[in-house]
C-alpha positions in Angstrom: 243.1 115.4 14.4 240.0 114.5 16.5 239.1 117.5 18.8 238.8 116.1 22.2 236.3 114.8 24.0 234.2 117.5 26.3 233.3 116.6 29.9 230.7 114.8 30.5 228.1 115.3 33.4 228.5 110.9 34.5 231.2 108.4 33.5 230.6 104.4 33.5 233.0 102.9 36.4 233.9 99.2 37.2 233.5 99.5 41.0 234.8 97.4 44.3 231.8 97.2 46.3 233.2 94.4 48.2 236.0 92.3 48.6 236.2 89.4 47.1 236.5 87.7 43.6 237.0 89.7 39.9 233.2 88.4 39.2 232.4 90.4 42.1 232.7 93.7 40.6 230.0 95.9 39.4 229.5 98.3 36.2 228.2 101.5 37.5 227.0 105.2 36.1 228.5 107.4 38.6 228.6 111.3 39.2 231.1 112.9 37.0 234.3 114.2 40.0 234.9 117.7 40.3 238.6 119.0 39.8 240.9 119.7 42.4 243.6 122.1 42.5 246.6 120.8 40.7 244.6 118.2 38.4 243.3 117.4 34.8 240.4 115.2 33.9 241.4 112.6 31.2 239.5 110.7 29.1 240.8 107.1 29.5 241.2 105.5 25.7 242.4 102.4 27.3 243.5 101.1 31.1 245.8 98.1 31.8 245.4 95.0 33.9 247.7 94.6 36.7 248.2 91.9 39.2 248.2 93.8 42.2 244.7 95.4 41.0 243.2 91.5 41.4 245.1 91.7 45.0 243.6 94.8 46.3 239.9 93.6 45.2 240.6 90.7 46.8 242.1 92.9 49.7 245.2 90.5 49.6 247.4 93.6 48.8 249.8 95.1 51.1 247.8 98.2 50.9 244.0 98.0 51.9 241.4 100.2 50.0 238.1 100.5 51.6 235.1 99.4 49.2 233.6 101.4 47.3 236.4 102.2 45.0 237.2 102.1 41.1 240.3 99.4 40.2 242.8 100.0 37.8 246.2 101.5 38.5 247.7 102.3 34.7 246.2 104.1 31.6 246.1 105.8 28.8 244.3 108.9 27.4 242.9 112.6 26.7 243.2 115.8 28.7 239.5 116.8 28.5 239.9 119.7 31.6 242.3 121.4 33.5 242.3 123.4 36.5 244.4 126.7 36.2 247.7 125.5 38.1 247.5 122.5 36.4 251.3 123.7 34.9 252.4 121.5 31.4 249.0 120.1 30.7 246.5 121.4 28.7 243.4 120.1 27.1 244.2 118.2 24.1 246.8 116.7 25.2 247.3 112.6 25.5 249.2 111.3 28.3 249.7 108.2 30.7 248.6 108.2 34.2 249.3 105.8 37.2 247.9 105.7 40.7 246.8 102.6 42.8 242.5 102.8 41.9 240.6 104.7 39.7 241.1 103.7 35.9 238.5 101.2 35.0 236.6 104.1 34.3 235.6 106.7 31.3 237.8 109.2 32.8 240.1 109.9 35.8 240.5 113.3 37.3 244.3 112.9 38.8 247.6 114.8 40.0 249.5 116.7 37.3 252.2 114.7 39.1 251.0 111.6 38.5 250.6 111.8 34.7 253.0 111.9 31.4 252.7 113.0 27.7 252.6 110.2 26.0 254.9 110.3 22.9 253.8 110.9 19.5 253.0 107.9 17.6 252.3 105.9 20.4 248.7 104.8 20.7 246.9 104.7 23.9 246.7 101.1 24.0 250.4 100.9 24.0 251.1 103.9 25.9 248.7 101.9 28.9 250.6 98.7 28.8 254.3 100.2 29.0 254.3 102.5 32.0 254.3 100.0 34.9 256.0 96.4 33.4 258.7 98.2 31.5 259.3 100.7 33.8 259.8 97.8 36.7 261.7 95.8 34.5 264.3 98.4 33.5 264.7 100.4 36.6 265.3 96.5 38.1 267.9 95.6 35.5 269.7 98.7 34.9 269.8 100.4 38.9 269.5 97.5 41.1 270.8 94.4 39.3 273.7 96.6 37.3 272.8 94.1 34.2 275.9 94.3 31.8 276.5 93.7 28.1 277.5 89.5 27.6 276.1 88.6 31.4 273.7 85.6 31.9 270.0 86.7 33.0 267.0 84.1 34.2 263.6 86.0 33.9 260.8 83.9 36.1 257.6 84.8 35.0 258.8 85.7 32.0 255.4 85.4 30.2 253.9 88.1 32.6 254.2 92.0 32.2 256.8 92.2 33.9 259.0 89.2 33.2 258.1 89.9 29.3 259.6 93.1 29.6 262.3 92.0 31.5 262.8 89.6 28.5 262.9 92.1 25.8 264.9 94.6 27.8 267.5 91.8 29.2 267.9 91.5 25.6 268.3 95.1 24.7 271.1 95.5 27.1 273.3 92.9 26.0 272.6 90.0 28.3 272.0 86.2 27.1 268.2 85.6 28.8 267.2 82.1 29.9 262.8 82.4 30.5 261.0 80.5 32.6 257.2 80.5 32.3 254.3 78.0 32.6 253.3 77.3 29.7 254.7 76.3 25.5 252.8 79.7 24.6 254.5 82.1 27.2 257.6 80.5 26.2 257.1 80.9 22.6 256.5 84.6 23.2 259.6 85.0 25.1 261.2 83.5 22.3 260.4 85.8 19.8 261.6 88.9 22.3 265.1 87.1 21.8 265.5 84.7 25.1 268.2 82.4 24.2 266.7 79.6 26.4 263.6 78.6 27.8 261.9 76.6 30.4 258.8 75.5 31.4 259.1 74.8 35.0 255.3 73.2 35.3 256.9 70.2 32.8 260.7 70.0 34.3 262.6 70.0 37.4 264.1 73.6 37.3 267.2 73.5 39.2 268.2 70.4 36.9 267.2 72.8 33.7 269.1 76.0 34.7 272.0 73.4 35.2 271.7 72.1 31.8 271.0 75.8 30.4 274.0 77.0 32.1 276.0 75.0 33.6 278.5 78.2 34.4 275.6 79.3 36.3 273.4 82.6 35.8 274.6 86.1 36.9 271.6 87.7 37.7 268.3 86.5 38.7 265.0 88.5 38.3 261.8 87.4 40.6 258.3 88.4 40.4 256.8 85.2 41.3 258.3 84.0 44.6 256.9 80.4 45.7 258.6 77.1 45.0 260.2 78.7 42.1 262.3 81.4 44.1 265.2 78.6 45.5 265.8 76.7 42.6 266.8 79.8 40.5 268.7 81.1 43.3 271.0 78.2 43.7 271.1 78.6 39.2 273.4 81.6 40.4 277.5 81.6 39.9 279.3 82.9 42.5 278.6 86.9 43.6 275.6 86.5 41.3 272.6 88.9 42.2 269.1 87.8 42.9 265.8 90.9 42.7 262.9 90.0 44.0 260.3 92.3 42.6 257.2 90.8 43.5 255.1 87.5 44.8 252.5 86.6 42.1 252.6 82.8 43.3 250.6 84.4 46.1 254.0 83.1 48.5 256.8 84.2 49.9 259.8 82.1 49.8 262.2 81.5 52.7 265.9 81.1 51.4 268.2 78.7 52.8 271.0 81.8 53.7 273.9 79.5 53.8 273.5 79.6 50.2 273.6 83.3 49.9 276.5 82.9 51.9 278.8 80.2 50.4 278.4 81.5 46.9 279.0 85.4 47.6 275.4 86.1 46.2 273.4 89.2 46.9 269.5 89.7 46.9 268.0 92.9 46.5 264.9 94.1 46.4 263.0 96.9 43.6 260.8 99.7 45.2 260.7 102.9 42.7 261.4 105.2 45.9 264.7 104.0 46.8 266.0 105.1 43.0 269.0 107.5 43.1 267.2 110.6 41.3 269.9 111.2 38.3 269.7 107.5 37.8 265.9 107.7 37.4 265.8 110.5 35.1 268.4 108.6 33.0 266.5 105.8 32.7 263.3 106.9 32.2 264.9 108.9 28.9 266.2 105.8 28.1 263.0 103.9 28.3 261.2 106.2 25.8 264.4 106.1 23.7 263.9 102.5 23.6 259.7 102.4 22.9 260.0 105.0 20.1 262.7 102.8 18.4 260.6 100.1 18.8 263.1 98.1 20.6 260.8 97.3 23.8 257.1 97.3 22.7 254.2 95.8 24.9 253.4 92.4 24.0 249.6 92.9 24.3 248.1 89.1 24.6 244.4 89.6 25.3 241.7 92.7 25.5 238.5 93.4 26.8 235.8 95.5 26.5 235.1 97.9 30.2 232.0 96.1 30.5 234.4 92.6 30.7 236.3 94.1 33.2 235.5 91.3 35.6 236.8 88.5 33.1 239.9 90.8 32.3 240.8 90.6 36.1 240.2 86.6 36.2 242.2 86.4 33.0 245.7 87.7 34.8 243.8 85.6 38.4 244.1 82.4 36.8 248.0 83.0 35.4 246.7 82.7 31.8 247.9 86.7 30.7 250.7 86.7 28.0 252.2 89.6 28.4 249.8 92.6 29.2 246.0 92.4 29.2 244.3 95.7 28.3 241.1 97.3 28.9 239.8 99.5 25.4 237.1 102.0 25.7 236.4 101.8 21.9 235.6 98.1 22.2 
């Protein structure tokens, strides 16, 4: 095994000088951080691309970070430094951290709390792109929308992170998944992660193709678009069918005719990781690494850049053309 890597005295950083567009961002050599009580310093070996991390450049998130800071909310790396009440880490050790800036970056020095041990075998280009989609996706299907074995699942977005997950782990727990992307190549992805139908919604009327798909209508709905796309796919839904929104990439928020929520029984719920019952969490989170190790749920990685193409890597998931996750690699 490699020894790991010592600290370093600076680290190269993508940094938000200013809002505005992913071409805005600058590469910068910046001052190593010191440790705080209760942290390690890891050595990111990769970092993944999420939407929300073009939002908050943009500062068109629901959070606002003053400029200048580092994007990047989910990676993957090295322990290269502890402090000494940095309890179950140690340096060596490879985990997967998450916070809302800071990993477009050599390292990040963060929370023991906010930080896993990534499992053996699992490389850290991998371990990067699972933590936030999957997680999202299974908490969403297994707590809030109570997915069951044989039921009827629409994914929208489903050539995203999220809705690609969604995909794969609608099709883990038994469920027959109907995709609906924007594009033939999102949709052939989707296929091969076992969706039984899919539909391009940018080439047909989508309340007429969920019809045709399932004309006994769909039992659960799962939304991280929002937009124009959000109605159609509520009225797909059979009677007491539930509808999660978990997110607005379309950069809009629907408005939903409620008479329909009310003549067909349907409920809509929303995802948010805080409102979890705990013992469900923990259950699911075993479950999740059950299901990565077996290979059942893998990230579909569709595109990866260098750190120093940060910028493009941003526009890349900007401009809706991401299959599945895009990844940042330090070794590139």
């Amino acid at each position: 095994m490699t020894a790991p890597a010592e600290p370093v005295d600076t680290v190269r950083a993508v940094v938000c000088t200013e809002y505005g567009e992913p071409e805005s961002l600058r590469m910068e050599s910046r001052p190593s951080s010191p440790l705080a009580p209760g942290h390690v310093r890891v050595r990111v070996g990769a970092a993944a691309v999420n939407f929300p991390d073009v939002l908050l450049v943009a500062n068109r998130y629901q959070i606002s970070v003053p400029p200048p800071f580092v994007p990047g909310s989910e990676y993957a790396g090295t322990v290269v430094e502890v402090t000494d009440d940095a309890d179950g880490f140690s340096v060596g050790d490879r985990v997967t951290g998450t916070g809302l800036v800071g990993a477009f970056a050599d390292e990040v020095v963060a929370p023991t709390k906010a930080l896993k041990k990534t499992p053996d075998g699992i490389d850290d280009r991998t371990a990067a792109s699972f933590g936030v989609a999957h997680r999202t996706a299974y908490h969403t299907l297994r707590s809030v929308a109570r997915l069951q074995p044989g039921e009827r699942l629409v994914v929208l977005g489903a050539g995203g992170g999220v809705g690609l997950a969604a995909v794969q782990l609608g099709v883990a727990l038994g469920a027959s998944v109907t995709a609906v992307a924007s594009s033939v190549d999102k949709l052939a992805v989707a296929s091969s992660y076992g969706a039984a139908h899919t539909i391009d919604h940018r080439t047909s009327d989508l309340r007429s193709a969920l019809k045709d798909a399932l004309p006994e209508g769909a039992d659960v709905v799962v939304d991280p678009v929002g937009g124009e796309l959000s109605e159609p796919a509520l009225r797909s839904l059979a009677r007491g069918g539930r509808f999660v929104t978990i997110g607005y990439a379309s950069g809009s928020i629907p408005r939903i005719p409620l008479n329909l929520v009310l003549v067909k029984g349907i409920r809509i719920m929303g995802f948010q990781f805080q409102d979890l019952d705990p013992e469900e969490y923990r259950r699911n989170e075993a479950e999740l690494v059950d299901l990565l190790l077996s290979g059942t749920a893998v990230p579909h990685i569709g595109a990866d850049y260098s750190l120093e193409d940060a910028a493009r890597a941003l526009r890349h998931v900007a401009d809706g053309r991401a299959v599945g996750k895009v990844v940042i690699d330090m070794s590139r």
